[in-house]
C-alpha positions in Angstrom: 2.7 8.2 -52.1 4.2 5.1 -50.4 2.9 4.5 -47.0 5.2 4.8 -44.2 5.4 2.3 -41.4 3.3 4.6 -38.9 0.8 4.7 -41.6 0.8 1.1 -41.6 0.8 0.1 -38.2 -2.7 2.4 -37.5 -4.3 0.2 -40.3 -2.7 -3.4 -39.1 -2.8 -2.6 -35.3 0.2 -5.4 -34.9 3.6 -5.2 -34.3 6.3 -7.8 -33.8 9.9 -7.1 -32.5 12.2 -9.0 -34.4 16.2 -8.6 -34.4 17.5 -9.5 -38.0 21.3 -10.0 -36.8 23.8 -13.0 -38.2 25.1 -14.5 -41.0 22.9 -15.3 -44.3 20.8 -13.4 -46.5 17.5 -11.3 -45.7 15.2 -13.9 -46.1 16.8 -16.7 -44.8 17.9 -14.5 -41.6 13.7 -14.0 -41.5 12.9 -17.7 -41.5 15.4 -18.6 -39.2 14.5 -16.0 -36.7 11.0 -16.4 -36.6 11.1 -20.3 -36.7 13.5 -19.3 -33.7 11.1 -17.2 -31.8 8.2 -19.7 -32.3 10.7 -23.1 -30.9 11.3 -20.8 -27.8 7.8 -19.5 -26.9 7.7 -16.3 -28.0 5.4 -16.5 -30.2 2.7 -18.5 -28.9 0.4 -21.3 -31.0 -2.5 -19.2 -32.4 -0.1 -15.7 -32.6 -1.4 -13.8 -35.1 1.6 -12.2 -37.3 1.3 -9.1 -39.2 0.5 -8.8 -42.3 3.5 -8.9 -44.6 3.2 -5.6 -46.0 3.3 -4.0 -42.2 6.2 -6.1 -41.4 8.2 -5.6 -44.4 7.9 -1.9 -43.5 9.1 -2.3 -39.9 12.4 -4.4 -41.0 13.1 -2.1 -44.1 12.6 -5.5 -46.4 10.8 -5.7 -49.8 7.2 -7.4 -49.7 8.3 -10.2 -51.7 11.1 -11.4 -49.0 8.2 -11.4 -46.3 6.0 -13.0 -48.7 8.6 -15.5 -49.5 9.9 -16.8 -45.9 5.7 -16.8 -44.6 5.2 -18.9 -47.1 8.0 -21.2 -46.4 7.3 -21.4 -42.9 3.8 -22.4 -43.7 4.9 -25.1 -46.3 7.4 -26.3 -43.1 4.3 -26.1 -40.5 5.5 -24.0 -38.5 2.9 -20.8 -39.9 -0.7 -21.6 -40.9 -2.2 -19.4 -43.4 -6.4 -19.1 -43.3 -8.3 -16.4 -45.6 -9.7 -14.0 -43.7 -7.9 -14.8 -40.9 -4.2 -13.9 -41.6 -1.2 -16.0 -40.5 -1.0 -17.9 -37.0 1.3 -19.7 -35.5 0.7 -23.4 -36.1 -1.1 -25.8 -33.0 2.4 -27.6 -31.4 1.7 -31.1 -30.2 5.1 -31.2 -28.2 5.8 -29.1 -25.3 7.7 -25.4 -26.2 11.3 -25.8 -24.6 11.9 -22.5 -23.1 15.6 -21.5 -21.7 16.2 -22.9 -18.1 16.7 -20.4 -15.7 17.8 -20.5 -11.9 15.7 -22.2 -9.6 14.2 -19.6 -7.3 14.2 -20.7 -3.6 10.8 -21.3 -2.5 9.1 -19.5 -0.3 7.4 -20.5 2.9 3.7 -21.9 2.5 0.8 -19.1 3.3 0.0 -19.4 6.6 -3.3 -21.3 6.9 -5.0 -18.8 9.5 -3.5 -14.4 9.1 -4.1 -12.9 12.0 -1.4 -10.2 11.3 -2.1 -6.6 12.1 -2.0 -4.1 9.9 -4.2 -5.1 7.0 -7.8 -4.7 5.6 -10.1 -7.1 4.2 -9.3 -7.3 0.7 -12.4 -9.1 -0.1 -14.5 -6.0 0.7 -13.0 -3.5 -1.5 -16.0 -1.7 -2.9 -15.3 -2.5 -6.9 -17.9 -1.7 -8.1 -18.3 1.7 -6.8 -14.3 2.7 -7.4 -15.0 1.6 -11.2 -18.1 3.8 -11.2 -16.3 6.2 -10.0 -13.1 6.1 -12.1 -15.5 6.0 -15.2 -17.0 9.5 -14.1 -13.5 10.5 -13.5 -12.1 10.3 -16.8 -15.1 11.3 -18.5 -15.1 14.3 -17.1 -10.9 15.0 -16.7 -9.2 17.7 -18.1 -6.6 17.3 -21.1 -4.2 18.6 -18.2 -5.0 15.1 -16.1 -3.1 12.9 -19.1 0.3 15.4 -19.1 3.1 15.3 -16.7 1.9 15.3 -12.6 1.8 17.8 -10.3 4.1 17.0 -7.7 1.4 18.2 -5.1 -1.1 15.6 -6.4 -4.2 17.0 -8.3 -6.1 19.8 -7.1 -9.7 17.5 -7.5 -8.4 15.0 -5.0 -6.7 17.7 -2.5 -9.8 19.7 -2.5 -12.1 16.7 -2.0 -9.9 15.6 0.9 -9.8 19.4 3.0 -13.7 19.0 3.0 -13.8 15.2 4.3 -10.9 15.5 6.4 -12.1 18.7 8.0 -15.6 17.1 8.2 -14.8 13.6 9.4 -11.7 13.8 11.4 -11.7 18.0 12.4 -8.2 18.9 10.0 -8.6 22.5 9.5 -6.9 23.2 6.5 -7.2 24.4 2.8 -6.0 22.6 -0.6 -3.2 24.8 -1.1 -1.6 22.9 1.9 -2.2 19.1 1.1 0.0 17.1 -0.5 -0.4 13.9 -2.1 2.0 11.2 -1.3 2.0 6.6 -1.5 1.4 6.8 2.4 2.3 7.6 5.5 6.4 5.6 4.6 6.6 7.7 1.7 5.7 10.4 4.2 8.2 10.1 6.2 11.0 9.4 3.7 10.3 13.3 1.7 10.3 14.8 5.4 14.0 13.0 6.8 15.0 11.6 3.5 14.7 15.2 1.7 16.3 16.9 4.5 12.9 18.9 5.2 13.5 17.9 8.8 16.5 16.7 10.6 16.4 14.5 14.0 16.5 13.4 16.5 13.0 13.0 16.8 10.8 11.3 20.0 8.9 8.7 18.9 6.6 5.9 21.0 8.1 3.2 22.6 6.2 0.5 20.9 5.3 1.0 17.3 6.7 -0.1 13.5 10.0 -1.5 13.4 9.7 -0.3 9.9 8.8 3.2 10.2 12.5 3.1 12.8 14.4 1.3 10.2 13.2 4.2 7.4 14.1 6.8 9.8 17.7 5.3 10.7 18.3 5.3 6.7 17.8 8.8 6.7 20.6 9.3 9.5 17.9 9.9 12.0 17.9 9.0 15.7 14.7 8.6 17.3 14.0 8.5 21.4 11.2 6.7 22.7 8.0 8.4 24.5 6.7 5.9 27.6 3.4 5.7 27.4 0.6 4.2 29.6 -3.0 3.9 29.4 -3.3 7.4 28.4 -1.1 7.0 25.4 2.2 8.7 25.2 3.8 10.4 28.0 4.0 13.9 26.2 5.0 15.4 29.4 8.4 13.6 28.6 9.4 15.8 25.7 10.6 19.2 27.9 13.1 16.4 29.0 14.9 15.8 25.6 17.4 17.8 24.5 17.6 18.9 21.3 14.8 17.1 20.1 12.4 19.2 18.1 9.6 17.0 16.6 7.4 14.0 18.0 5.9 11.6 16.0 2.6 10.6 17.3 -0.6 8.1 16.7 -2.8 9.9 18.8 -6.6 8.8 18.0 -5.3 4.8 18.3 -2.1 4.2 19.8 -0.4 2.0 17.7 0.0 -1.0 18.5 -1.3 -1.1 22.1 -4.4 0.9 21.7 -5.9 3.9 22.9 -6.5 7.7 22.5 -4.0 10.1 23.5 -5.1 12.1 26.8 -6.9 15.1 25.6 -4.5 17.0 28.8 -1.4 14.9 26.6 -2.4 16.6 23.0 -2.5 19.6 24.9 1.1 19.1 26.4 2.6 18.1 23.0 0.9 21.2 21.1 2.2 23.4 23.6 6.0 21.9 23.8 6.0 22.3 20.4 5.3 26.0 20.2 7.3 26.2 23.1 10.2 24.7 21.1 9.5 26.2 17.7 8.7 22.0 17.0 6.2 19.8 15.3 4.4 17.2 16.0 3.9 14.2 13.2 0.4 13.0 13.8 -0.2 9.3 11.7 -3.9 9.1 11.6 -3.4 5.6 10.8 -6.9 4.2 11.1 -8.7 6.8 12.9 -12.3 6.3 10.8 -13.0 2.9 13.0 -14.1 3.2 16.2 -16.2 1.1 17.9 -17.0 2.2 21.4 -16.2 5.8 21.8 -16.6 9.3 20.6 -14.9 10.0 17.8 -11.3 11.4 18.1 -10.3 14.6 16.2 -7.2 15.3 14.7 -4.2 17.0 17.1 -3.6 18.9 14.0 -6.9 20.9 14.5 -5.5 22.6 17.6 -2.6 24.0 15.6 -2.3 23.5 12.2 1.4 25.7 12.0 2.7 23.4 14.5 1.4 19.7 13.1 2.1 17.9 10.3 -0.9 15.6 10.1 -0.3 12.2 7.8 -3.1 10.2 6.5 -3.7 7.4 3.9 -5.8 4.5 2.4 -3.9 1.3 3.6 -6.0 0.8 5.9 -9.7 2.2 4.9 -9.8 1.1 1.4 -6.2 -0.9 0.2 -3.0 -0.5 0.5 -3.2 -1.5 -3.3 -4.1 2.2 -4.1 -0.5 3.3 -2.8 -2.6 6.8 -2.1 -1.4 9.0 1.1 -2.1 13.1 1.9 0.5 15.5 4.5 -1.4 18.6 5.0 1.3 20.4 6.3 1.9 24.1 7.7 2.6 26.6 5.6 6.2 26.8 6.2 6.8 23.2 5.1 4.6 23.2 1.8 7.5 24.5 -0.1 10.7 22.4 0.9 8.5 19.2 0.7 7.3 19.5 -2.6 11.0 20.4 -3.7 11.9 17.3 -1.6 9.3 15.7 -3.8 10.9 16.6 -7.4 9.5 18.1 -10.7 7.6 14.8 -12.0 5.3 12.7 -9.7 6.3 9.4 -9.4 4.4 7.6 -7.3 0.2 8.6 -6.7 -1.5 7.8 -10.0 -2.7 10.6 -11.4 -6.0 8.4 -12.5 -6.5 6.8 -8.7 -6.4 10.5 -7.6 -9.2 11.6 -9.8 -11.1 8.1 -9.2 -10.5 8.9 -4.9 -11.3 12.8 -5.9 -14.8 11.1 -7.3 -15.4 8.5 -4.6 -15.3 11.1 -1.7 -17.6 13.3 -3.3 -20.5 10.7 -4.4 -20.6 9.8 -0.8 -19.3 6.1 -1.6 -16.3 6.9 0.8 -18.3 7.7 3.7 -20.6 4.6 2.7 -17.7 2.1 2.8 -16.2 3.2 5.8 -19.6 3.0 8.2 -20.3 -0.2 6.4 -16.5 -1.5 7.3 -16.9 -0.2 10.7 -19.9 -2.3 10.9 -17.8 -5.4 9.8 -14.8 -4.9 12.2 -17.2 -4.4 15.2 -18.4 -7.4 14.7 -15.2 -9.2 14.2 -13.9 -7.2 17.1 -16.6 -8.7 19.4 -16.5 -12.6 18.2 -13.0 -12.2 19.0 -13.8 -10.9 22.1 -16.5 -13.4 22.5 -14.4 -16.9 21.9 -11.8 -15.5 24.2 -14.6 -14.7 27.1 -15.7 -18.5 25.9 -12.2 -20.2 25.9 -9.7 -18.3 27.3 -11.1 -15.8 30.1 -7.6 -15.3 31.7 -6.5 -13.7 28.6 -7.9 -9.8 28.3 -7.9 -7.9 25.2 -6.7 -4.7 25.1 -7.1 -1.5 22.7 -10.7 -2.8 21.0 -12.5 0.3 21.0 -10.9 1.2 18.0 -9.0 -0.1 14.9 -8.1 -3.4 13.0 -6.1 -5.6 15.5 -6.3 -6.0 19.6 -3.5 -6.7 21.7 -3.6 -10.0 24.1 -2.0 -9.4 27.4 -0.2 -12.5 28.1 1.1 -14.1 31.6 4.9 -12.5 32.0 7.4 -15.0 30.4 5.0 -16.1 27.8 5.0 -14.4 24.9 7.9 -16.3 23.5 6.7 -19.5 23.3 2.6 -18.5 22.7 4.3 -17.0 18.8 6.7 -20.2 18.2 3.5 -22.3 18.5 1.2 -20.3 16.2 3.6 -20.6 13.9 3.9 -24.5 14.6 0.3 -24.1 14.0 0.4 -22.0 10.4 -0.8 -18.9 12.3 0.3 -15.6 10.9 0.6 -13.3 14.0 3.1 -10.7 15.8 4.3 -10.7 19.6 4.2 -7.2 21.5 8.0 -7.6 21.9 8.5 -6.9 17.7 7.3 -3.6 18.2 8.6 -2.1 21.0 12.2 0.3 20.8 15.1 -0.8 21.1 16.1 1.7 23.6 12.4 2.0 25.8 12.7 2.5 29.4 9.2 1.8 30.2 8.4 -2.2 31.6 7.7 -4.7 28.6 4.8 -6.8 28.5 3.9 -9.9 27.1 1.6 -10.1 24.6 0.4 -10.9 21.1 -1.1 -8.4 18.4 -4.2 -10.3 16.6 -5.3 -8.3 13.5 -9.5 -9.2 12.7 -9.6 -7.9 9.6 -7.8 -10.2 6.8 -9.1 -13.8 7.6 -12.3 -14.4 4.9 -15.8 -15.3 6.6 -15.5 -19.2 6.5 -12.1 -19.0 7.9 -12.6 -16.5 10.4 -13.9 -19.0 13.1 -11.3 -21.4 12.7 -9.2 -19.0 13.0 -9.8 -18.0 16.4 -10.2 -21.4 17.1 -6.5 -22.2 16.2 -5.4 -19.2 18.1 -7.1 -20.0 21.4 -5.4 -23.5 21.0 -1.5 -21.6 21.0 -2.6 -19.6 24.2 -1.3 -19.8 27.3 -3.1 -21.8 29.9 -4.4 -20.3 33.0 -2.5 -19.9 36.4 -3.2 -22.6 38.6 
């Protein structure tokens, strides 16, 4: 019985697309387009082809015509034939001439010092470990793990998560009601984007322009919260009319800092039974604290009335594009229709692999041993401002990634156009605040701690104290 081409191919293990398309016969048309294919790069010097048997079955030619143009194109140097080591593409000693494309417009040089908020230290992501773990993972996956995703994210990682998120961060909730998602963006896109919920909906006066932007996509109007050193003014929402959900960052304010008033959570929980509402809690980086008890979750007061949002952007990478919801009951279904049949975005392999970290313990060991690391770049920063700049106090270092530098009134303008004169990647306050916030702006600059690498770190602050405002005379 004649072999057929899938036959083949699991014997050879190479393929080669080739279009056979113009004038000529079979085996000149061959030539021409492989010659073709190696003159353009395509087929890179040292290429192995297949052998001619596979290929003749792939193009529907006889042997003899493959036979036939290899060994022409090996006669013309183009091919070079070894025993026992099949055909190659022949060395070239002239550069391949490949088709000129546009120029791209370059892009702006790296900045030489990132001090931008908002991002973890790449160079600590625990690879050995997550390898570890993914190898357990798929050694011990079911056949169910490789077929189409569960749009709720698999049941390993959402039962992993209700024990360390009701352990480490007091969520009280259950499997059934977590739902996988890319982060806290994607989050917020399935809830306003799939209609779950509709707006307007309060949000902080200062926080991402991004997160806004999303929201105003989705037809949404938001109204900002003031807030103050106790976080958000919670006390506001009674005030706005037909608004039915908040969206919070209560264990770190974000950008400018801080815990939300214990007396606050309690105002927003109740307004929002009160008004049949919800409150959107981002847990954006609650895990790092430095100099404070740690910070439960609103959502443990009343899971039916918060939707809590969590994710790995900042703990481990945002490279993982891995985010929860555990929502109330009530929600579970229209987000997961919101979310569609087939699960596009969470690997279903970087699920099990998280499923596996959390429960060997690694998770718990990277995030005291990160904690460790950003207290300590926390207080050098503190430090070389005490040492350089003493008129300049950071604010909101007890917890998180980033500080915020409380600048002189009228300066923040000019303190950001010289960082950037100096190739220092930071924010000003004034990028994150609403458009439409009441409350009095302050000047100031949000200095993330976490990206620069160790023997950049010091220059770093060195370049930044250099861009500061000077003191008050």
């Amino acid at each position: 019985m004649a072999d057929s081409w899938v036959n083949l191919a699991e014997r050879i293990g190479s393929d080669l697309h080739l279009e056979l398309t113009g004038p000529g016969g079979r085996r000149s048309l061959l030539i021409r387009t492989l010659r073709d294919a190696v003159r353009d790069g395509r087929l890179a010097p040292g290429t192995r082809l297949p052998p001619y048997r596979s290929l003749a079955a792939d193009l529907g030619l006889a042997r003899n015509t493959v036979a036939e143009a290899y060994a022409e194109l090996v006669a013309e140097g183009w091919l070079v034939a070894r025993q026992g080591s099949g055909t190659r593409v022949a060395p070239r000693t002239e550069p391949v001439r490949l088709p000129r494309v546009a120029k791209r417009t370059a892009g702006a040089a790296p900045p030489t010092h990132n001090l931008r908020q908002g991002q973890p230290d790449a160079a600590s992501f625990p690879r050995t470990a997550w390898l570890a773990a993914a190898r357990r993972a798929l050694g011990a996956a079911p056949n169910d793990a490789f077929g189409p995703g569960d749009p709720q994210g698999r049941h390993e990682l959402r039962r992993a998560l209700a024990e360390y998120l009701g352990r480490a961060r007091g969520v009280r909730t259950t499997p059934e009601r977590i739902v996988v998602c890319s982060g806290v963006a994607h989050a917020l896109r399935l809830l306003f984007g799939g209609r779950v919920l509709r707006g307007p909906l309060a949000v902080e006066s200062y926080g991402l322009a991004f997160h806004r932007s999303l929201l105003e996509e989705a037809s949404v109007r938001t109204v900002p919260l003031s807030l103050d050193e106790r976080g958000a003014r919670t006390g506001e929402l009674e005030n706005l009319k037909g608004v039915r959900a908040a969206l919070l960052t209560p264990a770190h304010q974000f950008p400018t800092g801080g815990p939300l008033h214990p007396q606050r959570r309690v105002s927003a929980v109740e307004w929002a039974r009160t008004r049949g509402g919800l409150i959107l809690e981002d847990d954006y980086d609650g895990e790092f604290r430095y100099d404070r008890e740690p910070v439960g979750a609103v959502q443990g007061l009343d899971p039916e009335r918060v939707v809590y949002i969590g994710s790995l952007s900042k703990s481990l990478s945002p490279a993982l594009r891995l985010g929860w919801m555990v929502l109330p009951e009530h929600l579970l279904a229209p987000v997961l229709a919101a979310k569609g049949e087939r699960e596009a975005w969470a690997s279903v392999v970087d699920q099990l692999t998280l499923a596996d970290f959390i429960d060997s313990g690694h998770y718990d060991r990277h995030i005291r041993r990160m904690r460790q690391r950003y207290r300590a770049r926390r207080d050098r920063l503190v430090a070389t401002l005490a040492a350089n700049a003493p008129h300049i106090a950071p604010t909101g270092i007890a917890a998180g990634l980033h500080a915020v530098l409380r600048l002189p009134p009228g300066t923040e303008h000019s303190a950001v156009k010289a960082a950037a004169w100096q190739s220092i990647a930071l924010d000003g306050l004034a990028g994150f605040r609403h458009p439409a916030a009441t409350m009095p702006a302050d000047d100031g600059l949000v200095v993330g701690y976490a990206t620069p690498p160790d023997h950049g770190y010091g220059p770093a602050l060195e370049a930044l104290c250099q861009v500061l405002p000077p003191a008050e005379s």
